[in-house]
C-alpha positions as CSV (number, residue, x, y, z in Angstrom):
1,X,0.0,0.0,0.0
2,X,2.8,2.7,0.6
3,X,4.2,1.6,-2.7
4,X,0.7,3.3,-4.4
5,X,0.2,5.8,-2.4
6,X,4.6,7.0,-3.2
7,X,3.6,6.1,-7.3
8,X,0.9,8.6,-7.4
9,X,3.4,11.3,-5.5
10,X,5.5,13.6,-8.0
11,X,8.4,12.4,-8.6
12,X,11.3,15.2,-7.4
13,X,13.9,15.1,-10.6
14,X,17.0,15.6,-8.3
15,X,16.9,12.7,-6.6
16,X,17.8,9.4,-8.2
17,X,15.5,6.8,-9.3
18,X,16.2,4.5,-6.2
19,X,16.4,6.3,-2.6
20,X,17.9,2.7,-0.8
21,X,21.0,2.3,0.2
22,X,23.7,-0.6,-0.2
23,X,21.7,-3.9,0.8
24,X,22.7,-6.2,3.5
25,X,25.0,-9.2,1.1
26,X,26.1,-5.1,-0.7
27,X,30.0,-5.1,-0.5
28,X,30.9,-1.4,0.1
29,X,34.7,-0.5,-1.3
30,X,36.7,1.2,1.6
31,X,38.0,4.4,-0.5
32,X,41.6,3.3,-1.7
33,X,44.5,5.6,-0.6
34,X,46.6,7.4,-3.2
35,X,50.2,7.2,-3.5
36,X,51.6,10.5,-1.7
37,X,53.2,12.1,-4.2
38,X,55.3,15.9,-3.3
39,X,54.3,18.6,-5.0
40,X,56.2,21.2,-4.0
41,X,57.1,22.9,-0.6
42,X,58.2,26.2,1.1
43,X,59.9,26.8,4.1
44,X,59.6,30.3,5.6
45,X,60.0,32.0,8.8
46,X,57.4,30.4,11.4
47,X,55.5,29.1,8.2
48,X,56.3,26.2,5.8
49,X,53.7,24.6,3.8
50,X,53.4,21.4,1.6
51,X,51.8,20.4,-1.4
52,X,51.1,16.6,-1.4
53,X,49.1,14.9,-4.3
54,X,47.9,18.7,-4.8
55,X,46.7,19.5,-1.6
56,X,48.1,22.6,0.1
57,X,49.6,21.1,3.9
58,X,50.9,22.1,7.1
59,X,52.7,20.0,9.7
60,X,49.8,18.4,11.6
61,X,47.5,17.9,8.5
62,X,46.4,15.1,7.2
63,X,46.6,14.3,3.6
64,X,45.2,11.3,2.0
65,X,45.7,9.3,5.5
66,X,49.3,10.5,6.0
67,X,49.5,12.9,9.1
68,X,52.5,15.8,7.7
69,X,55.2,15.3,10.7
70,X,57.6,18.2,9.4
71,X,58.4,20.2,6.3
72,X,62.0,20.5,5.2
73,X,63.1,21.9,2.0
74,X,62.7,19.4,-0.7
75,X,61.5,17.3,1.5
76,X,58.0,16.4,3.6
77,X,57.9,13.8,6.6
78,X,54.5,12.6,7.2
79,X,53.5,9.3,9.1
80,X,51.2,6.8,7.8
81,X,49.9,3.6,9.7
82,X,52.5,4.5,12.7
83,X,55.3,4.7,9.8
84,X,57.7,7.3,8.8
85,X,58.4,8.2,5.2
86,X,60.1,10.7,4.0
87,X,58.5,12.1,0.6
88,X,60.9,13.8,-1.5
89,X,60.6,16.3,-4.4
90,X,61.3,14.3,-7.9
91,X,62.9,15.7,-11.0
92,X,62.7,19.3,-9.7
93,X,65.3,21.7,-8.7
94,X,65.5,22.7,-5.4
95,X,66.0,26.3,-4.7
96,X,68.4,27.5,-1.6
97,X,68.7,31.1,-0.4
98,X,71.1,33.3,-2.0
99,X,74.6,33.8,-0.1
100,X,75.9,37.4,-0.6
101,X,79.6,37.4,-1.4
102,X,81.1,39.2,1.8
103,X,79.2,37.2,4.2
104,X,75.5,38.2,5.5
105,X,73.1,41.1,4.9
């Protein structure tokens, strides 16, 4: 009976055709992690950020299940499962501050 009295209801054209979820025997995918790839990353005074797999990160982010541990030039730390890896920037120059000839300004 509910099934005749939800036919004769307008349908609402933004919502799909079935409104039920995954069934009991369903098998639901867990979302597959990405391998964390660096980006890019900039160290500053007080203030270094990361881009991993194009997402812009600061130590104590999390990215793609990897929590950032520390930002070093060139390089990100990030720990993932309890592990340490250390992602490093590939095929990309890495640029260093410039050293005045004298000594520092």
């Amino acid at each position: 009976m509910a099934l005749e009295a939800r036919a004769s209801e307008p349908r609402d054209p933004t919502r799909p055709p079935f409104e039920q979820g995954p069934g009991p025997d369903s098998v639901v995918a867990a979302p597959q992690e990405l391998p964390l790839q660096l980006n890019m990353t900039k160290v500053g005074f007080g203030r270094s950020i990361a881009i991993i797999n194009g997402v812009t990160a600061k130590v104590g982010d999390l990215v793609n299940g990897a929590r950032v541990a520390a930002i070093r030039s060139g390089e990100v730390v990030v720990v993932v499962r309890g592990r340490t890896q250390i992602l490093t920037l590939q095929g990309a120059s890495i640029k260093k501050p410039a050293r005045h000839p004298g000594g520092a300004r």
